[in-house]
C-alpha positions in Angstrom: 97.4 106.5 92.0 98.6 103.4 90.1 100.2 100.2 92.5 104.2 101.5 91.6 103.2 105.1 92.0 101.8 104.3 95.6 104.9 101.7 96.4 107.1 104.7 95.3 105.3 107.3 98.0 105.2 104.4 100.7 109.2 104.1 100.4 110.2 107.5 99.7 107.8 108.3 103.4 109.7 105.6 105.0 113.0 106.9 104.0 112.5 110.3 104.2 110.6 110.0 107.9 113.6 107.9 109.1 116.5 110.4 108.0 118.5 112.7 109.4 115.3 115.7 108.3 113.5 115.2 111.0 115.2 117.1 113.7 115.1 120.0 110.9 111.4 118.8 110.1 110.5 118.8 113.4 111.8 122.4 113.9 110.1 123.5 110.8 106.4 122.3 110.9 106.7 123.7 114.9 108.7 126.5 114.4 108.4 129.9 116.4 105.2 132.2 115.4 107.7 135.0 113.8 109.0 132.5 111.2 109.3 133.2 107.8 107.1 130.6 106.3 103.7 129.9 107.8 103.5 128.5 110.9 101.6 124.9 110.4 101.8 123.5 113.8 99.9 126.2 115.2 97.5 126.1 112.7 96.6 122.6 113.4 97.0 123.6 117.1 94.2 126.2 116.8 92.2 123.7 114.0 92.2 121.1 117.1 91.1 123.1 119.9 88.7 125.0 117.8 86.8 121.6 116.8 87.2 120.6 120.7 85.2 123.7 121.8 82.3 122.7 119.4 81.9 119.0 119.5 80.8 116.9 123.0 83.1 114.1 123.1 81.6 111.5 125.6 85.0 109.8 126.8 88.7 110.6 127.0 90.7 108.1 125.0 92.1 109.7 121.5 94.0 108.2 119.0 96.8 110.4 117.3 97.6 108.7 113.9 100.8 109.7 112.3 101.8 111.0 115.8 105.0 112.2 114.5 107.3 114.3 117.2 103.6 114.4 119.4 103.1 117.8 119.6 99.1 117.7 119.0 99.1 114.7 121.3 100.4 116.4 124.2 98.4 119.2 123.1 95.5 116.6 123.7 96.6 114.8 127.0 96.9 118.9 128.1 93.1 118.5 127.4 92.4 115.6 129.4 92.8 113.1 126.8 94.8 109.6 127.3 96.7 109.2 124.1 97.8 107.1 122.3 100.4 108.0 119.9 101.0 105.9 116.3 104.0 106.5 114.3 106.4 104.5 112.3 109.6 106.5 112.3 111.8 106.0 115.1 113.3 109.2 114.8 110.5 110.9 115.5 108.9 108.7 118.8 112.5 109.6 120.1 111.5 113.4 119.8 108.4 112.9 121.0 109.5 111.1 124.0 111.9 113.4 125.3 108.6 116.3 124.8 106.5 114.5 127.0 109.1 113.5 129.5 109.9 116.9 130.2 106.3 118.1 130.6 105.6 115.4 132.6 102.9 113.4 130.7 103.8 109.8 130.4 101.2 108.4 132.5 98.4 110.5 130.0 100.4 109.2 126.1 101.7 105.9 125.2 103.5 105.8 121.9 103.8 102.7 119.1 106.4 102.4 116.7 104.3 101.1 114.4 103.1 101.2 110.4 99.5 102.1 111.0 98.6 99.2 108.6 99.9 96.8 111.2 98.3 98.4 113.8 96.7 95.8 116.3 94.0 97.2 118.0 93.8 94.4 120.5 96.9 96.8 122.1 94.2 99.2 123.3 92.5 99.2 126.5 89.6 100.3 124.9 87.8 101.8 121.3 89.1 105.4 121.4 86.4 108.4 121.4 88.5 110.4 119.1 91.0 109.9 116.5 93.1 112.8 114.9 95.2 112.2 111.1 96.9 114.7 110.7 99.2 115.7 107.5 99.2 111.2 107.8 96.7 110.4 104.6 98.2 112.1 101.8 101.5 109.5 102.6 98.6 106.6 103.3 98.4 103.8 100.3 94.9 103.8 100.6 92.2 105.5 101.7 89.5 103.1 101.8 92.1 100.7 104.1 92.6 104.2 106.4 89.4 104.8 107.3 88.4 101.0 107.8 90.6 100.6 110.1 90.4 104.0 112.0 86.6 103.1 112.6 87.4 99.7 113.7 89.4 101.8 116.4 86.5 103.4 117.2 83.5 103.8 119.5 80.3 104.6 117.7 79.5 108.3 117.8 83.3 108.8 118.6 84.6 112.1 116.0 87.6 111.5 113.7 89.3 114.3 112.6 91.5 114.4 109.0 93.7 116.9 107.4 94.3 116.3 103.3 95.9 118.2 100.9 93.1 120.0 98.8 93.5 119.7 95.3 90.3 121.9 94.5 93.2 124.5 95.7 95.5 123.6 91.9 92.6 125.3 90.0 93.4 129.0 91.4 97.2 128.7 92.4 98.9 129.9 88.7 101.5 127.7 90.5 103.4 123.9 89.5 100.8 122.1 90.3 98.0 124.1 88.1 100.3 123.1 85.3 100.2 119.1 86.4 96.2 119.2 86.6 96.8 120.8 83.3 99.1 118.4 82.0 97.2 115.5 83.2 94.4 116.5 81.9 93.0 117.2 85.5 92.3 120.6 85.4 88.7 120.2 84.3 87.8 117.8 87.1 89.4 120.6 89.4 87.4 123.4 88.5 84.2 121.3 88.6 85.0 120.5 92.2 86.0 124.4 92.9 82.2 125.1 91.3 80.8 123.0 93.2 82.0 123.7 96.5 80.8 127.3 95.6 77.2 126.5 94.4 76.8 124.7 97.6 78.0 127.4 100.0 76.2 130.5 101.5 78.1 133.4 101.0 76.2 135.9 103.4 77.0 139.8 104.1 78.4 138.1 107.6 80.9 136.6 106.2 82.3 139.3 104.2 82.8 141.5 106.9 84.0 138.4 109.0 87.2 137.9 106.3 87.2 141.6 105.3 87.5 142.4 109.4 90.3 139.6 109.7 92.6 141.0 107.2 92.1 144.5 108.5 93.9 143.1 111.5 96.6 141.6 109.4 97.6 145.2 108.9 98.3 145.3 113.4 100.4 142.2 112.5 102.3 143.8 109.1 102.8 146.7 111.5 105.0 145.5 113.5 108.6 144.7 112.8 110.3 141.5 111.7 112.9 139.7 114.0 115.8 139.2 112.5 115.0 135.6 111.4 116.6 133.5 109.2 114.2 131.0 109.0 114.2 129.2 105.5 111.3 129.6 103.7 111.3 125.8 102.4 113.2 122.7 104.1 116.9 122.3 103.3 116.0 118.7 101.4 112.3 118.6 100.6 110.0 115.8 100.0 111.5 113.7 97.1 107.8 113.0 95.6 104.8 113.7 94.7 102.5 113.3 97.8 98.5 112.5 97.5 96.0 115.1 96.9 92.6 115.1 97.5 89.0 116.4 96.7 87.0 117.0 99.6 83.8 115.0 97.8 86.0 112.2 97.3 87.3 111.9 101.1 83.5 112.2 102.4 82.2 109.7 99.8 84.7 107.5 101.4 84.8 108.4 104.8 80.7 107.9 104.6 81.4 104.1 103.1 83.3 103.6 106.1 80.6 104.3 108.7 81.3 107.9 109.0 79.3 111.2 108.7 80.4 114.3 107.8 80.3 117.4 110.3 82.2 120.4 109.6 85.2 121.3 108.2 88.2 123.8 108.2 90.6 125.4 106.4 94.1 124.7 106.7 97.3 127.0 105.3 94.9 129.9 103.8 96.7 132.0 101.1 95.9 135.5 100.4 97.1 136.0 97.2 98.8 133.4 94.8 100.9 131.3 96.2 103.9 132.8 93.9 103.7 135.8 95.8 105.0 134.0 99.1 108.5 134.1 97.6 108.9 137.6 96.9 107.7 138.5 100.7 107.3 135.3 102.7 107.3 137.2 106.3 104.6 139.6 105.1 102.7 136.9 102.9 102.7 134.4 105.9 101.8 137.3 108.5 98.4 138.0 106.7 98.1 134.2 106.0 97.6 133.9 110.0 95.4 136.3 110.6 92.9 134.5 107.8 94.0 131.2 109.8 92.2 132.6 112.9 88.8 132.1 110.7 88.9 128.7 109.7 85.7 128.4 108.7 85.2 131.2 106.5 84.2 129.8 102.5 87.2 132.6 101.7 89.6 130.6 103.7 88.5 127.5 102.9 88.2 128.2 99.2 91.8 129.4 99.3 93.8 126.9 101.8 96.1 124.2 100.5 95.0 121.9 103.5 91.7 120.7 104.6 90.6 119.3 108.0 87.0 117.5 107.7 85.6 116.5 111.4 83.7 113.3 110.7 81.4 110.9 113.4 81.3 107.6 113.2 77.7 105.7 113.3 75.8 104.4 116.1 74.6 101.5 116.0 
């Protein structure tokens, strides 16, 4: 992304963030399960705990980058983390501080009003032994700078967990953005990536009956009625710009540069069918969309989510 293309996403964030969306975003991104469009927050909820249940995190201090209204750090301090909370809209700290006043958590998250660039880490009582990002890097000016500076927050062996926007995911949708990696002359670079993502992965009996199982319980799910909801299917005033994409070879390469090694990863926002679909029969499209969430780790999901969440750990020394 050129230098005016990336000044362009840093001030469109700032003034988007900083509107009067973010009550609406808020209620959106954390919206009740019977929704009409997918539910993200519980997604990442689920991607969170799921990743807690499998790594051994030797300390309690996490860092929430991006914290936004702090829903995945109180989701955290409900853990047993002490968080700390990094966001630069004001807006949304304000949100976030009335949620952990009324549950009663201020002594486990301390929030900064702060651009994450200008982050001093001489504010922290101590390296954190986790660090969460997500939905922060594809708004980030530069990657290289993000993950520098998330490790020099951090204890060796300490686990950092990101969430990107995939762009292997533009070579199946049939949707807009298949037509920019066309139009950019992308789409080759895409499918490569999608090929080789295959070529490395073990696609065993197991795992067919795993995803094949999991959408045999979608039908429990499309078997019972919608609410009457009249949740939107998209915001009222949507992002005014393009936001970052990534490849998942590209963020390891980097991440790896930056002291860390890759561990697993997850699939974020799975889509059943092509993405077109969604408007034609969002409640139905999302319903089965959340039962394939509940597998994050299935290639099919992976292979066919818009988001990705890598867990990476940082060196010892």
């Amino acid at each position: 992304m050129s230098l005016d293309l990336t000044y362009f996403l840093q001030k469109e964030t700032y003034n988007y963030y900083s509107s009067d969306i973010v009550d609406e975003w808020l209620s959106y991104v954390y919206a009740d399960m019977e929704a009409k469009h997918f539910p993200f927050g519980a997604a990442r909820r689920l991607i969170i705990n799921e990743i807690l249940k499998e790594v051994r995190i030797n300390g309690t201090h996490a860092i929430d980058i991006g914290c936004g209204g702090g829903q995945l750090s109180i989701e955290l301090a409900k853990l047993g983390f002490n968080v700390t909370g990094i966001d630069f809209s004001e807006a949304m700290l304000k949100s976030a501080k009335l949620n952990i006043n009324k549950l009663g958590l201020t002594e486990k998250i301390s929030l900064h009003n702060e651009d994450f660039s200008n982050f001093d880490q001489s504010i922290l009582n101590s390296k954190c032994n986790l660090a969460i990002s997500m939905g922060f890097i594809e708004y980030f000016k530069d990657e290289v700078e993000f993950f520098s500076k998330v490790s020099s927050l951090m204890k060796g062996g300490g686990y950092l967990v990101v969430e990107f926007r995939n762009r292997t995911f533009n070579a199946i949708t049939g949707n807009k953005y298949t037509l920019e990696e066309v139009s950019s002359g992308n789409m080759e670079e895409s499918v490569e990536f999608l090929q080789g993502f295959i070529s490395n992965t073990s696609f065993s009996t197991e795992i067919f009956i795993e995803y094949l199982t999991q959408m045999s319980k979608a039908l429990d799910l499309l078997k019972k009625q919608p609410v009457n909801d009249n949740s939107p299917l998209e915001l009222s005033r949507s992002f005014p710009c393009k936001r970052k994409q990534h490849h998942l070879s590209d963020i390891v390469k980097i991440a790896n540069e930056c002291e860390f090694e890759f561990i697993d990863l997850f699939g974020l926002h799975p889509h059943p069918f092509l993405p077109v679909i969604e408007e034609k029969c969002a409640w139905e499209f999302n319903r089965i969309a959340w039962a394939l969430q509940c597998i994050p780790k299935n290639p099919f999901v992976i292979i066919n989510s818009s988001s990705i969440v890598v867990v990476f750990k940082k060196w010892e020394r």
